[in-house]
GUTOR-865803 format. One line per 4 residues: number of its first residue (from 1); their letters; for each residue z, y, x of C-alpha. Coordinates in steps of 0.25 Angstrom, whole numbers, padded with zeros to 4 digits. Each point is the difference from the previous one (the first is absolute). Layout:
<rs>
NUM> A> Z/Y/X ~ ...;
</rs>
This chain:
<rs>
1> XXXX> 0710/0168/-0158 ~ -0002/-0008/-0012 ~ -0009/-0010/0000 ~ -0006/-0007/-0013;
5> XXXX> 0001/-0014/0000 ~ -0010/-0001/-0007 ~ -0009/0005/0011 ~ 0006/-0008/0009;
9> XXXX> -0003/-0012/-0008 ~ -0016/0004/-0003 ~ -0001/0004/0017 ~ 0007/-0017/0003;
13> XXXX> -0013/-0005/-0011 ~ -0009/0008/0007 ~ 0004/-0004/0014 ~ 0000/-0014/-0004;
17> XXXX> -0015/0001/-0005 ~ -0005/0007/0012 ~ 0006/-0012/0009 ~ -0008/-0008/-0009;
21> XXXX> -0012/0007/0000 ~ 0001/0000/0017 ~ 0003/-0015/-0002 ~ -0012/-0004/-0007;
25> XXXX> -0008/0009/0009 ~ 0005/-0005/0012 ~ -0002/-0014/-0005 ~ -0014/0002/-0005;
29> XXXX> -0003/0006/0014 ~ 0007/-0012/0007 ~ -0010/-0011/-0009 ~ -0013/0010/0001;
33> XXXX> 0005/-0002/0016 ~ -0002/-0015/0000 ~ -0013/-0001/-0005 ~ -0013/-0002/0008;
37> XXXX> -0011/0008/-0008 ~ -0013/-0006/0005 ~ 0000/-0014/0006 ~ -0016/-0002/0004;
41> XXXX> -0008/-0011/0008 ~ -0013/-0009/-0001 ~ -0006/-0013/-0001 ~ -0009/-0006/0009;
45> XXXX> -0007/-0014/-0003 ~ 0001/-0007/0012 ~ -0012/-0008/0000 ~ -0013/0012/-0004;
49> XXXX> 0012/0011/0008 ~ -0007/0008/-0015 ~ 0010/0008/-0006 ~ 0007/-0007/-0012;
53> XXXX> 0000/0007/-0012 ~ 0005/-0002/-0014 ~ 0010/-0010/0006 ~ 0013/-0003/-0008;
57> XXXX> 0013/0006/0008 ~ 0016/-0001/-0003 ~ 0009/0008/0006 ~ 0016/-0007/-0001;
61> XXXX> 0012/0006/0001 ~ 0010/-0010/0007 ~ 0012/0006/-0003 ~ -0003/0003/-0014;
65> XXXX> -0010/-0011/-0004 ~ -0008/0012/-0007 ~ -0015/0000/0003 ~ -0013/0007/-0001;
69> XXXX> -0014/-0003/-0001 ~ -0015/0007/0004 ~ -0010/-0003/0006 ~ -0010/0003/0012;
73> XXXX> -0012/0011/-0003 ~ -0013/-0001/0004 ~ 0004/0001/0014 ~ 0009/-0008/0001;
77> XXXX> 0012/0007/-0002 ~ 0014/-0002/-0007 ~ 0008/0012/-0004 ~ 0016/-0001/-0006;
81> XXXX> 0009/0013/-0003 ~ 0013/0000/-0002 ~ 0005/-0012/0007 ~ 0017/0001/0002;
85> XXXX> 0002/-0001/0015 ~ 0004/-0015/0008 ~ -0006/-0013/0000 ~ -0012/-0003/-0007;
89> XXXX> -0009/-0011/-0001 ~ -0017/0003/-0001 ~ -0007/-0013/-0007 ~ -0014/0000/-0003;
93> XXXX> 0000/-0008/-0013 ~ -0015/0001/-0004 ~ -0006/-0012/-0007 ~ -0012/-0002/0012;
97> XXXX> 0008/0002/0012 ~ 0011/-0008/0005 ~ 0014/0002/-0003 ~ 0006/0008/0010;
101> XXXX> 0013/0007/0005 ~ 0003/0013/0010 ~ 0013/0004/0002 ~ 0005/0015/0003;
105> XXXX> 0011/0009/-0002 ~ 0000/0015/0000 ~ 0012/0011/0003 ~ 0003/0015/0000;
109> XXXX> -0012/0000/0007 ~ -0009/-0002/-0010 ~ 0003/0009/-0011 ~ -0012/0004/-0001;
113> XXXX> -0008/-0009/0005 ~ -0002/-0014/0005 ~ -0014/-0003/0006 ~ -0005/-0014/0006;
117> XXXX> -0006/0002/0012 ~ -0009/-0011/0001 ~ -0007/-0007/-0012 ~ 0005/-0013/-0006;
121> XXXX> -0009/-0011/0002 ~ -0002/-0008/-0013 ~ -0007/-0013/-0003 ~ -0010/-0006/-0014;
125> XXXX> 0007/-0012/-0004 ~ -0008/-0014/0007 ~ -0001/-0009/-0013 ~ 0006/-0016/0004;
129> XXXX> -0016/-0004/0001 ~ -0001/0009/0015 ~ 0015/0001/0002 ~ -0001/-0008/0014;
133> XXXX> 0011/0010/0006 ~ -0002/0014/0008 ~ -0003/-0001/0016 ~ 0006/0012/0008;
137> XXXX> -0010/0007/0012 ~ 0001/0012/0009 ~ -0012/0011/0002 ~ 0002/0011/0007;
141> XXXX> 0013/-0003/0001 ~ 0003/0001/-0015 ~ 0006/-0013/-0007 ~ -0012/-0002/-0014;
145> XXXX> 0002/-0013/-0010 ~ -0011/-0005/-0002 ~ -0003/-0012/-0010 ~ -0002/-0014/0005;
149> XXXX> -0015/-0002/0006 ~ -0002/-0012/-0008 ~ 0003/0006/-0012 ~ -0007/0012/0001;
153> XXXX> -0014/-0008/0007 ~ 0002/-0010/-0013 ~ 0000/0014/-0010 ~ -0011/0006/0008;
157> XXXX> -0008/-0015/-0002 ~ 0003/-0001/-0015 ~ -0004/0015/-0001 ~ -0015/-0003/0006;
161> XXXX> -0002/-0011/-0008 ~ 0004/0009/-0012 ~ -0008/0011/0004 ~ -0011/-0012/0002;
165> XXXX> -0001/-0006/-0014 ~ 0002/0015/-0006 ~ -0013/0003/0007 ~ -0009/-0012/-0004;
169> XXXX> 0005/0001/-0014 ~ -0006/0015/0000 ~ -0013/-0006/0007 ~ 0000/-0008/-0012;
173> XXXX> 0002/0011/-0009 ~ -0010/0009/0006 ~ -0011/-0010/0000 ~ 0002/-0003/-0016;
177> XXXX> 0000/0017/-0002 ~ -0013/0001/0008 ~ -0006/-0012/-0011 ~ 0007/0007/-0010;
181> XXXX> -0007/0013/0003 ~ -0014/-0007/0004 ~ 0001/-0006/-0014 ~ 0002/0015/-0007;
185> XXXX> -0012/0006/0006 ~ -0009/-0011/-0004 ~ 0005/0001/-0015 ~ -0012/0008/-0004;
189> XXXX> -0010/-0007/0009 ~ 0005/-0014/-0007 ~ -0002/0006/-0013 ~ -0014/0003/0000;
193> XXXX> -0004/-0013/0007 ~ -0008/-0011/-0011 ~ 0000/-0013/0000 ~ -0014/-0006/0006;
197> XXXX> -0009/-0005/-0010 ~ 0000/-0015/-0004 ~ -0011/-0008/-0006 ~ 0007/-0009/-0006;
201> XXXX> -0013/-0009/-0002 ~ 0000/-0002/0015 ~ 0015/-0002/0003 ~ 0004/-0009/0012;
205> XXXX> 0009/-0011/0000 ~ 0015/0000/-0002 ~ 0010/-0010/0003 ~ 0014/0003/-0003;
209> XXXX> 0008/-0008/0005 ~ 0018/-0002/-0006 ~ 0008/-0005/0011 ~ 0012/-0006/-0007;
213> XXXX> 0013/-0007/0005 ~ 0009/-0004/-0010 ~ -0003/0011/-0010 ~ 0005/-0007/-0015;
217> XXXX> 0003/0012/-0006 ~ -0013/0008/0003 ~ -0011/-0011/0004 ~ -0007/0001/-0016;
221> XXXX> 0002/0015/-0001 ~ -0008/0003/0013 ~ -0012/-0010/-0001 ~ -0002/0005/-0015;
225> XXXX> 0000/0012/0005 ~ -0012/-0002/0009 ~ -0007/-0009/-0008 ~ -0002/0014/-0008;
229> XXXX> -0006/0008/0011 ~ -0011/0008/-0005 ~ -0012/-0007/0007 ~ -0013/-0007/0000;
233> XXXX> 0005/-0015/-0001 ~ -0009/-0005/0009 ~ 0003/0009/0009 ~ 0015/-0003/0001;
237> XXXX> 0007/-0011/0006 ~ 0016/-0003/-0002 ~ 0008/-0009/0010 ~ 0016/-0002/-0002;
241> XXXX> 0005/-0005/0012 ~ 0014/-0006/-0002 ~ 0008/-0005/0010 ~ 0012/-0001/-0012;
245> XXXX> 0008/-0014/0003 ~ 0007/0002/-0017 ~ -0005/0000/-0014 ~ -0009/0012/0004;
249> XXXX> -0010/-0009/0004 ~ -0001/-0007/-0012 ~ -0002/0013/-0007 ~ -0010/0006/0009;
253> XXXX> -0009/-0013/-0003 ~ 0003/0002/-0014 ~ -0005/0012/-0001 ~ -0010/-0001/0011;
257> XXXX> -0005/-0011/-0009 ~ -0003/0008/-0014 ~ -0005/0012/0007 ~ -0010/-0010/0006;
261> XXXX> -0004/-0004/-0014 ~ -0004/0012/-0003 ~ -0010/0002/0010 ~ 0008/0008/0011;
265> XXXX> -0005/-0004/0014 ~ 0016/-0003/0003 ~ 0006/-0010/0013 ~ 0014/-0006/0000;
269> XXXX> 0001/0000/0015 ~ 0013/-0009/0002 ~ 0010/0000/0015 ~ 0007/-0009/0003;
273> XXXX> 0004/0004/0015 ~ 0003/0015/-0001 ~ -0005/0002/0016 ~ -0002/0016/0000;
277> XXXX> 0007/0002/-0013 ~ -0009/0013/-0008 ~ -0008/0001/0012 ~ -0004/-0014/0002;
281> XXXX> -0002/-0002/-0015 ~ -0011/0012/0002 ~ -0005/-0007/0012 ~ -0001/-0015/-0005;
285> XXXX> -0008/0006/-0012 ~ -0012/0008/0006 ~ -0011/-0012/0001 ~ 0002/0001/-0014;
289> XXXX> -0001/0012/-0004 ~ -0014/0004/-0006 ~ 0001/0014/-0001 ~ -0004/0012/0010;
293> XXXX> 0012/0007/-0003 ~ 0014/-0005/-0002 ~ 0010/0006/-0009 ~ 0015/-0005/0002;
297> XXXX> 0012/0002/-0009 ~ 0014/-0007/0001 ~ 0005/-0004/-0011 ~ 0009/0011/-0007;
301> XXXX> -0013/0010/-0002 ~ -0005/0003/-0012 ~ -0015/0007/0003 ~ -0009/0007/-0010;
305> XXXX> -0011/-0005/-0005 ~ -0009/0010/0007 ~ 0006/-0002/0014 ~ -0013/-0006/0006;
309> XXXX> -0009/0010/-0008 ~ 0008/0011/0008 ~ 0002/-0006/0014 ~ -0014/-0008/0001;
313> XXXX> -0008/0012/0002 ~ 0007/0005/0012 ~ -0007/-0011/0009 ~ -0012/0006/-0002;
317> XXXX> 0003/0004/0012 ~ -0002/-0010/0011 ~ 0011/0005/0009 ~ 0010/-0001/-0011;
321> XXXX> 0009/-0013/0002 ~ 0013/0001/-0007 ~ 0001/0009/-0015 ~ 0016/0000/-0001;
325> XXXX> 0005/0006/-0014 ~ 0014/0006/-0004 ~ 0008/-0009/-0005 ~ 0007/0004/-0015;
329> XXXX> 0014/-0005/-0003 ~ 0002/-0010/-0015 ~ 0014/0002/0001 ~ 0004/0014/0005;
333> XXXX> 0009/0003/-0010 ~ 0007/-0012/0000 ~ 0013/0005/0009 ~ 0005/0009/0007;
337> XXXX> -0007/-0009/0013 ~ -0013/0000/-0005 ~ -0001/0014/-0001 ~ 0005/0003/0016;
341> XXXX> -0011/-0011/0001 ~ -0012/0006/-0007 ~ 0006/0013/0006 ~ -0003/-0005/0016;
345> XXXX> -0011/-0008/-0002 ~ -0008/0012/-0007 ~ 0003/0008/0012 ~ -0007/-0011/0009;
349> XXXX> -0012/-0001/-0009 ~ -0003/0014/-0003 ~ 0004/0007/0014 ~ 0001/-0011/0008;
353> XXXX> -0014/-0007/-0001 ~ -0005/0013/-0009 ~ 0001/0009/0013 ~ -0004/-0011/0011;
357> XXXX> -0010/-0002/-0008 ~ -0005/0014/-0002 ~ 0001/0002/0018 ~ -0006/-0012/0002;
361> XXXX> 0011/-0006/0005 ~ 0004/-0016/0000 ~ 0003/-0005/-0013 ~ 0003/-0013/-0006;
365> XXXX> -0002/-0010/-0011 ~ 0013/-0002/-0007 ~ -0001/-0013/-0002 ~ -0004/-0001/-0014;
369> XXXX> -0008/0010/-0012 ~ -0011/0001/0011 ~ -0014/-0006/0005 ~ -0007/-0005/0013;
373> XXXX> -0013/-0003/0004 ~ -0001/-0013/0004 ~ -0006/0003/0012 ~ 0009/0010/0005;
377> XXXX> 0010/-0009/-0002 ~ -0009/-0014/0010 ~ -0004/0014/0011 ~ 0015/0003/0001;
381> XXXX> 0005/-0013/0003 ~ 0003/-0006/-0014 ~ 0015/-0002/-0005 ~ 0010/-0003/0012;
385> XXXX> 0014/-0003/-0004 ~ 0008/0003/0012 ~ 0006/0011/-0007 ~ 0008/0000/-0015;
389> XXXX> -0011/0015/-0004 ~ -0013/-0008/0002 ~ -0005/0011/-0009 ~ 0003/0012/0012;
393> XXXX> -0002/-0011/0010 ~ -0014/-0002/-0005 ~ -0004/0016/-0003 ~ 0003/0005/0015;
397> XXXX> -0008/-0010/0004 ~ -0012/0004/-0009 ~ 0002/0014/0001 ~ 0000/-0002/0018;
401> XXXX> -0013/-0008/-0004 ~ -0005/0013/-0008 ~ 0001/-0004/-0013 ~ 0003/0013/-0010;
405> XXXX> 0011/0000/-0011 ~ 0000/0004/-0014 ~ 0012/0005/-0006 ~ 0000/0003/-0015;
409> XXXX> 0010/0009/-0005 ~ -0005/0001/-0015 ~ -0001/-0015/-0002 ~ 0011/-0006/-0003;
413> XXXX> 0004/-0016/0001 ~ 0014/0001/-0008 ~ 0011/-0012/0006 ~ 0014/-0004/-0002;
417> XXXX> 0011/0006/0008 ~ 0013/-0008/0004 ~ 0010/0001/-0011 ~ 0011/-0006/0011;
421> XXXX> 0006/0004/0013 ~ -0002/-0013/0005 ~ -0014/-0002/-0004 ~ -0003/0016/0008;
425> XXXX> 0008/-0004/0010 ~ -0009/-0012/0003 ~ -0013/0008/-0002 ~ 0006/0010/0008;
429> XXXX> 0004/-0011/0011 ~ -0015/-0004/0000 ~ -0008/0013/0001 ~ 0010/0005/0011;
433> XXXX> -0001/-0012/0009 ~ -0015/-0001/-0004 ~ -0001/0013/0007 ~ 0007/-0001/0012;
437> XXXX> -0007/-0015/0002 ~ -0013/0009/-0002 ~ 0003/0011/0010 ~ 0005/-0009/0011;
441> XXXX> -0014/-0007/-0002 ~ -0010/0012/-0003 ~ 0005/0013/0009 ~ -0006/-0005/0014;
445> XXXX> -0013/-0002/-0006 ~ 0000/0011/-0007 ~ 0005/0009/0011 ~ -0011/-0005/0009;
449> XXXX> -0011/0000/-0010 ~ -0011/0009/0006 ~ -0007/0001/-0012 ~ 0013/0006/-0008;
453> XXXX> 0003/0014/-0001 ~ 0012/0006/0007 ~ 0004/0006/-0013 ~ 0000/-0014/-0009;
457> XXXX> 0007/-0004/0013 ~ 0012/0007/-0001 ~ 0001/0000/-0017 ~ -0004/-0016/0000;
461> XXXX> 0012/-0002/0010 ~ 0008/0009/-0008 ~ -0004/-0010/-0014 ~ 0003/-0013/0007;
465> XXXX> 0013/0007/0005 ~ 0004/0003/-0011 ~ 0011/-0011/-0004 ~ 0007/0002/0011;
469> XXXX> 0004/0015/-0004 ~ 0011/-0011/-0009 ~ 0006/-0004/0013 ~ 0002/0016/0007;
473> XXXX> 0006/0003/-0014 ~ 0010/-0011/0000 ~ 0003/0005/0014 ~ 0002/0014/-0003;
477> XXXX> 0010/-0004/-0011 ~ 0008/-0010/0008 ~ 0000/0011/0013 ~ 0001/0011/-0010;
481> XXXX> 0017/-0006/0000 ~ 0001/-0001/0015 ~ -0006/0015/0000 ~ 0012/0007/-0008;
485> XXXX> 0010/-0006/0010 ~ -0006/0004/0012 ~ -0001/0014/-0010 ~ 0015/-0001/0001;
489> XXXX> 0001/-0004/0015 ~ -0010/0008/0008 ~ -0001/0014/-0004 ~ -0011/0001/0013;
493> XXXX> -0009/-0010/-0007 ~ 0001/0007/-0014 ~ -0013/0009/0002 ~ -0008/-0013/-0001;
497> XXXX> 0005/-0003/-0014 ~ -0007/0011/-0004 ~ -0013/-0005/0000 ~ 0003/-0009/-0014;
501> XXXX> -0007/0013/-0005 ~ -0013/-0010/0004 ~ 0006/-0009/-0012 ~ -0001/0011/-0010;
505> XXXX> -0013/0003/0003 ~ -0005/-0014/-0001 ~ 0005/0000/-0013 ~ -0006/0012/-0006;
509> XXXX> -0015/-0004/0007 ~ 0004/-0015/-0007 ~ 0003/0009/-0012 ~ -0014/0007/0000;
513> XXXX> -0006/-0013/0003 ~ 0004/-0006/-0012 ~ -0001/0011/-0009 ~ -0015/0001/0000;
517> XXXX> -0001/-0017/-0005 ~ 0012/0004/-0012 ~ -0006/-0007/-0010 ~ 0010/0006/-0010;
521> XXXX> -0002/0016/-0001 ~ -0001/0003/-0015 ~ -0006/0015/0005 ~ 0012/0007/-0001;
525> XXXX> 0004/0004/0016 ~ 0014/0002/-0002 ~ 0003/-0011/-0007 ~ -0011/-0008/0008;
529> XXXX> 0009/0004/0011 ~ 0012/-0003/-0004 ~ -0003/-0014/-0004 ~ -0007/-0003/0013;
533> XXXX> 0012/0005/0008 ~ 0008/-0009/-0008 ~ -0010/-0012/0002 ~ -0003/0003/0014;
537> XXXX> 0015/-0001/0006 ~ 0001/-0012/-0009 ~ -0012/-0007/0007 ~ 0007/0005/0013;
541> XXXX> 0012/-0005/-0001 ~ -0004/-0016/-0003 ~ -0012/0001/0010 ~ 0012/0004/0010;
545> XXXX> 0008/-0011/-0003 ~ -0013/-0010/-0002 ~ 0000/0004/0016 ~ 0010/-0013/0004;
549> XXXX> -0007/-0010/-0007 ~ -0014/0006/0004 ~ 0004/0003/0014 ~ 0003/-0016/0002;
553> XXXX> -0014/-0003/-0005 ~ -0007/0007/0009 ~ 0010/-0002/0013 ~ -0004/-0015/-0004;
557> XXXX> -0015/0004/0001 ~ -0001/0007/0012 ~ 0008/-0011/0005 ~ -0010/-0012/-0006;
561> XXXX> 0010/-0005/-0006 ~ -0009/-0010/-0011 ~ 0003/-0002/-0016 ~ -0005/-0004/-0010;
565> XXXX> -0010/0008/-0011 ~ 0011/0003/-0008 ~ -0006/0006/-0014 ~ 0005/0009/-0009;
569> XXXX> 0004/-0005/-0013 ~ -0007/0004/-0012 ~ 0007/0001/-0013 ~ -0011/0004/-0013;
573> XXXX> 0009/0010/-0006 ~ 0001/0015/-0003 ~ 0014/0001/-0006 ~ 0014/-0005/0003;
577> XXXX> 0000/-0006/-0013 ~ -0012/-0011/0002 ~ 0007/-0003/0015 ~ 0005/-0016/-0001;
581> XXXX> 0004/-0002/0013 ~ -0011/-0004/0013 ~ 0002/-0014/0006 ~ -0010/0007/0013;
585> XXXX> 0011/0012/0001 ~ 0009/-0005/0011 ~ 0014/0007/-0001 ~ 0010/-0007/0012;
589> XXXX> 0009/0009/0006 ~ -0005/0003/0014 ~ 0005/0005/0015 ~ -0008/0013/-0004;
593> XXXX> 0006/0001/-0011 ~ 0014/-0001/0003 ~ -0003/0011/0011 ~ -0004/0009/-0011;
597> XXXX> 0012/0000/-0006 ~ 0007/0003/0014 ~ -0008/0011/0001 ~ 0003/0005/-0013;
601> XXXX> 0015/0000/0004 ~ -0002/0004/0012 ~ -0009/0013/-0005 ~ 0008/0001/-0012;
605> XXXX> 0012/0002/0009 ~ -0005/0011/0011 ~ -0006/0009/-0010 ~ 0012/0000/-0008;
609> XXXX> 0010/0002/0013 ~ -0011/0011/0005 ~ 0002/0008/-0014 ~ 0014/0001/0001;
613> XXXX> 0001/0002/0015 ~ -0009/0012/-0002 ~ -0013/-0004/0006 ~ -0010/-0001/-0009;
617> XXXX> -0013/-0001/0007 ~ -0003/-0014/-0001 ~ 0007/-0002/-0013 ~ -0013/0001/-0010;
621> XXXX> -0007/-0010/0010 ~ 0012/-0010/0000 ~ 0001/0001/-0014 ~ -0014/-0003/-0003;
625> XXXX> 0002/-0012/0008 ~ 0011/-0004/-0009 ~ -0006/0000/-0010 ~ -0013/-0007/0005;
629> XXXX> 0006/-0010/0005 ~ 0011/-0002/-0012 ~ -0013/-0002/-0010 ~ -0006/-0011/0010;
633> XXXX> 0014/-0007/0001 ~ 0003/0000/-0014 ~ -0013/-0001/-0005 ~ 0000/-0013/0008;
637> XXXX> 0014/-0005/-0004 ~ -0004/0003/-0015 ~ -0013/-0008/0002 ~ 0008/-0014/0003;
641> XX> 0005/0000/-0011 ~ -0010/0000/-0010;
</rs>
């Protein structure tokens, strides 16, 4: 029989094909074979034995060096398919647990599947800070590594006094929304209160009184200015009393001299042992002091002519002792400083002294842009100058004695702000200690005091407390550090870090505290909004970083620790252009402020490492930090050399 070769030809190719076909077949089958189609475990974390989700996982291939990468669902499990069978290496390479390896192998057993029995116990990463080494113990039998009992006591310590200064700062904050919100609700009732009647023809006596201490650039400005009071003249004495130990002197006798010679009952009253400082200046001067009432004004306030015309009348009542007014600002738009300035010293004087006032409550004379009655002054003791705040020293005293105060939103007494740091650093210095000196002396009487309500109790507690709100916010910023590495160290002591919500809502009751005394609303809300926000966080964030330099004031006054009356120097200008420098300015570079450039490193550093680590809870905190104390550092290292 013939066969074609060409057949036989075609039916070799076709047997040749087929053999491949099988062989890839087969091949395929034999690879498909040596694959595990579901490798699946779980995490644990070994110190909350919670479930750990979300956690980073690799999957290794020693043989061929390939990998794969998942990671753990919501309950905690890890899930690979397709994995080529042998020796394989599980690694948890998640940034927040430590680095860790678990190795396996799988066979022909596992083609479809390779489970892990039991879960694998996983651990957070212990920052260097708690990293005092792990200890091994046995319960029930089981093996458990638990931190060091050091460490973990020393986070849980840290932790309370966090959560301790996070809850005095919110005392504090609601105390100011509670003034804030007694203040709104007397709006209308203040509006329709008039001013007594005054027969001028039968006006009492008024001594003003200038305490001055080396006031060169201001000492001619502010006698002028009270030479010009609109009063009877016989019923209005001035006395300037300088304890000045330079050129002011000279002036003030100057000038004391030509308003003299004109017929203004004016007295140079001259120091030379400053014993008492303001206080003893005040006290020294009272047998000569003609008056029935006494207006005082430091040397930086420019009054209006009508300020005894609207303040007098207010003594008609017998019980009145003190009528405090709200200080205006010369200077506000001078800098950027001024403005935080006007900006916080508005809120004390509307809400602050505005809603006491309106409850009742405890409030005090400033200092300055007010006036006394003499007697109140002799029935409370006179002026003691134990303390650096002889002003709230002396308006406790009388009010415990039941002595009622005036405040006097709607007159205003304008005065210069500082236009340094240093300069509001050491006015700073002075009211903090002053208050701290103050509470240590005042709060036993007060508390025992049967004739004082339980309510002004508790809010004048608050008021003479209220420096020391500086020295829990320096705290919480320093602890806020050691908090994140024990975030990183202890996941079991994680649920307390949740509480800096408390923060927050300080911050928006501060927030609606300070938005009822914004001085600046142009009556447009949205843009009224805008532009407080923006103001508000600016305040914020150099009040923050004030917090050093004011804590150390008043840790030296609850500590008794005695200074001088250090003054605030005055400078007589409005604008940057008219500054010629101020021989009274002190600008020496200090421990404190060395420290605040630390922090600002130190601040600077964290939040920028947290942003890129991922953790961005503290971050806007840390960052106003920064830049609170970067402005108070280079403000100051700017200021030595002018």
């Amino acid at each position: 029989m013939y066969i074609c070769p060409i057949f036989i030809i075609e039916k070799h190719i076709f047997m040749k094909k087929a053999l491949l076909v099988f062989a890839i077949i087969f091949l395929f089958n034999g690879i498909s074979a040596q694959v595990s189609k579901e490798i699946k475990g779980s995490l644990i974390d070994m110190k909350t034995k919670d479930e750990a989700d979300k956690v980073e996982v690799q999957l290794l291939s020693i043989k061929t060096g390939k990998s794969w990468t998942t990671s753990t669902n919501d309950k905690g499990e890890f899930l690979f398919k397709n994995i080529p069978l042998g020796k394989l290496e599980l690694k948890i390479i998640d940034r927040d647990y430590r680095s860790e390896k678990f190795g396996f192998e799988t066979d022909s057993n596992h083609l479809k599947k390779f489970h892990f029995s039991e879960p694998f116990g996983v651990r957070l990463k212990v920052s260097w800070l708690f990293n005092w080494g792990d200890r091994t113990v046995v319960v029930k039998g089981k093996t458990i590594i638990k931190e060091h009992y050091w460490s973990h006591l020393t986070a849980k310590i840290i932790l309370f006094l966090y959560a301790f200064c996070l809850f005095l700062i919110f005392y504090y904050s609601v105390v100011q929304v509670s003034l804030a919100a007694a203040y709104v609700r007397s709006r209308k009732k203040r509006a329709l209160e008039i001013a007594p009647l005054f027969d001028i023809t039968n006006a009492p006596k008024v001594t003003v009184q200038l305490p001055m201490y080396n006031e060169m650039y201001v000492a001619e400005r502010i006698i002028d200015t009270t030479a010009e009071l609109d009063y009877p003249r016989d019923k209005f004495q001035i006395q300037v009393l300088d304890d000045s130990t330079d050129e002011t002197k000279e002036i003030i006798a100057n000038k004391v001299k030509e308003l003299a010679a004109k017929g203004i009952d004016i007295i140079h009253i001259h120091r030379t042992d400053r014993t008492g400082y303001k206080a003893g200046a005040l006290d020294s001067a009272m047998d000569k002091v003609s008056g029935e009432f006494i207006a005082i004004f430091d040397a930086d306030f420019v009054p209006d002519t009508d300020f005894l015309l609207k303040t007098i009348p207010y003594f008609q009542d017998e019980k009145i002792g003190v009528v405090q007014t709200r200080w205006g600002h010369l200077n506000k738009t001078y800098s950027m400083l001024t403005e935080l300035q006007a900006f916080g010293l508005n809120g004390h004087f509307a809400i602050e002294q505005g809603g006491r006032s309106t409850n009742g409550h405890y409030i005090n004379f400033n200092g300055t842009a007010g006036i006394w009655r003499k007697s109140c002054i002799a029935d409370a003791g006179g002026w003691e100058h134990d303390t650096i705040t002889e002003d709230l020293d002396l308006s406790y005293r009388a009010q415990m004695k039941g002595w009622k105060f005036k405040y006097l939103e709607d007159v205003i007494s304008p005065a210069e702000l500082p236009i340094t740091m240093s300069a509001l650093k050491s006015q700073q210095h002075r009211w903090m200690k002053g208050g701290a000196e103050v509470f240590m002396k005042m709060w036993k009487r007060l508390v025992k005091n049967p004739n004082v309500r339980f309510t002004d109790k508790v809010h004048g507690l608050a008021h003479l407390f209220n420096s020391t709100v500086f020295v829990f916010i320096l705290c919480l910023s320093v602890l806020s550090l050691f908090v994140l590495h024990i975030k990183d160290s202890f996941s079991d002591l994680n649920f307390v870090i949740q509480f800096g919500s408390f923060f927050i809502i300080s911050t928006i009751f501060l927030a609606y505290y300070y938005w009822f005394s914004y001085r600046d609303k142009k009556g447009k809300m949205v843009s009224d909004i805008v532009r407080f926000t923006a103001r508000f966080f600016q305040f914020l964030t150099v009040s923050m970083a004030l917090s050093l330099s004011n804590a150390v004031a008043v840790i030296e006054g609850y500590l008794g620790i005695k200074s001088s009356f250090v003054r605030t120097p005055k400078f007589n200008v409005s604008k940057k252009a008219e500054f010629q420098g101020n021989k009274y300015d002190k600008k020496s570079l200090s421990i404190t402020n060395i420290m605040e450039g630390i922090l600002m490193v130190v601040f600077g550093f964290t939040a920028i490492n947290r942003a890129l680590y991922g953790d961005f809870g503290m971050v806007p905190f840390h960052l106003m930090l920064t830049i609170g104390y970067g402005v108070i550092f280079f403000s100051t290292l700017k200021e030595r050399r002018t």
